[in-house]
N, C-alpha and C positions, 0 to 999 in steps of 0.2 A: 131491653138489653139481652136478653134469651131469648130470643127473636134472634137475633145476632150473632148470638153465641153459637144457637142450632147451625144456623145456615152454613156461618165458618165454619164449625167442626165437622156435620157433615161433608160439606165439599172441600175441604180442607183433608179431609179421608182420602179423597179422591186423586190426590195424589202419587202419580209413580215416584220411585227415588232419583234424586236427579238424574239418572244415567242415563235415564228413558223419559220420552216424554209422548212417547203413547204407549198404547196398551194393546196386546195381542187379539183379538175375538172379531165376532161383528158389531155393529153399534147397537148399541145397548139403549133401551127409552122404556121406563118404568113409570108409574106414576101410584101414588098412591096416599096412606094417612101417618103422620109421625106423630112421636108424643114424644116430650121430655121432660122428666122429673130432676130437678139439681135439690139437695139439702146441702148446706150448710151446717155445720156442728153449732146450734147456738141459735138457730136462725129458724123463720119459717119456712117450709120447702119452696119451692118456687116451681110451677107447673105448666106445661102450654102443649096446645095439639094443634093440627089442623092440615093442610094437606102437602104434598111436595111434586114435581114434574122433574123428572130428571132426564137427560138426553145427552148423548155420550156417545161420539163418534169414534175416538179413541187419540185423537189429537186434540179435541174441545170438548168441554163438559160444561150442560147449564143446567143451573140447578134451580129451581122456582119454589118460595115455599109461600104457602098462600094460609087466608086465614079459615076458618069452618065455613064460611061464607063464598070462597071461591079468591076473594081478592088475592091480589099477589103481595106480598109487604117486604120480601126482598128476594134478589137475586143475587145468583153467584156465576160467576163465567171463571174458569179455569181453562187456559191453553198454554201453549208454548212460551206467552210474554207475562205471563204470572198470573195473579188471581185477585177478581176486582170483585165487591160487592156493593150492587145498587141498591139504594132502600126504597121505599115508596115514597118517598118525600123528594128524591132526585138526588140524596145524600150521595157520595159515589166515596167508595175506601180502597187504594189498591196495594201490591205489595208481589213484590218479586214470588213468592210462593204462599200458597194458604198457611202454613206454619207461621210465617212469616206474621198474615194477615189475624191468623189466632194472635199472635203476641202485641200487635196492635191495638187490637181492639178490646181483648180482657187482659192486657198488661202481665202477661206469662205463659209462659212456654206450652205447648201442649202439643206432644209427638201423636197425628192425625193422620196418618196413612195407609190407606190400605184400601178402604171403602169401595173406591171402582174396581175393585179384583173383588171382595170380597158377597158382593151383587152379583156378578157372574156364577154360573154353575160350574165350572173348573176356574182353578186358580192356578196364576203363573208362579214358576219356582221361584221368584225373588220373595214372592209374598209368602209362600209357605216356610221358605227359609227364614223367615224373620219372627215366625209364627212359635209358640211355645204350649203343650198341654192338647196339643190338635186329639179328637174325636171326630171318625167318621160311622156313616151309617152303615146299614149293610149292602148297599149300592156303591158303596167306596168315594162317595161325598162328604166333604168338609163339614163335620157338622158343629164343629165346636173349637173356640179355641183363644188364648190369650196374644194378644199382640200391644208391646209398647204402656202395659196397664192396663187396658182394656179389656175385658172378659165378652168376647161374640157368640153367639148362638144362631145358626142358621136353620131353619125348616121348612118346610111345608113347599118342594120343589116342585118348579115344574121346569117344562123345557132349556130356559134362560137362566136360571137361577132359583133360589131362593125366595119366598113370597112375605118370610118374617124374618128380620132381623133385629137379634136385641143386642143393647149395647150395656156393658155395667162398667163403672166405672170407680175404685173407691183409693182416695188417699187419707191423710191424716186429717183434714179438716173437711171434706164433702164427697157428697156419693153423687155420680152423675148417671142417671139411666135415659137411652134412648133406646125407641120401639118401632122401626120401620113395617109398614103392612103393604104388600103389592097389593093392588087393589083392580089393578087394569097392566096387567102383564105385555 
């Protein structure tokens, strides 16, 4: 089920606001290692890594997240006709928008936007505008910043973006943390 969760929320990030349903830049094709740490208040943490291939035309986005091993164990495809996730079993889930697909699959809400801007080394004004607490470095780069609950940290640039990105996430009952590492830029 985090397995799951990752892959929706990540690509579920990757969402523009409906207005747009692509994204300004060139295409974008990252690959590299994720972690996610979920606690629950009460509960044991619940932990998982392993690696991701993302590839982001700016009209489709596919997201691969694979196990330490290499295997693939699900996908995510994001375009214009919504957002579908194949698991490695041939499972298939789809849904008008990855929010959407978030609310499906962990049975509540989780405002997931931003991610394919926030990969990019410049960010478009919609995403900035929606952005709260922003910190840049001394290159005049996004290096920090609240969106939606979410606490981002961006570092270690190069040409394309960003090569670490961490995610924190904390409500009344659980703290979610995710750790993107570029690995092959």
């Amino acid at each position: 089920m985090l397995w799951i969760a990752l892959s929706i929320i990540v690509a579920g990030c990757a969402t523009q606001p409906p207005v747009s349903t692509t994204i300004a830049g060139p295409d974008l094709s990252r690959a590299g290692r994720f972690a996610l740490k979920a606690e629950q208040f009460g509960k044991d943490p619940e932990a998982i890594q392993g690696g991701f291939t993302w590839n982001d035309n700016g009209m489709r986005l596919s997201l691969d997240l694979t196990n330490p091993f290499g295997s693939v164990l699900a996908r995510v495809v994001v375009d214009r006709n919504g957002a579908t996730l194949t698991r490695s079993n041939g499972e298939v889930l789809q849904a008008a928008t990855p929010d959407a697909l978030v609310e499906l699959v962990l049975g509540q809400s989780v405002p997931v936007q931003g991610l394919r801007d926030w990969l990019r080394l410049s960010m478009n004004e919609q995403s900035l505008a929606a952005m709260s607490q922003i910190s840049r470095d001394s290159e005049g780069r996004v290096q920090s910043f609240e969106h939606h609950g979410w606490r981002v940290q961006r570092s270690r640039f190069d040409a394309l973006g960003p090569l670490l990105l961490v995610m924190n996430r904390q409500d009344q009952s659980k703290t979610i943390s995710i750790r993107l590492v570029i690995d092959n830029p």
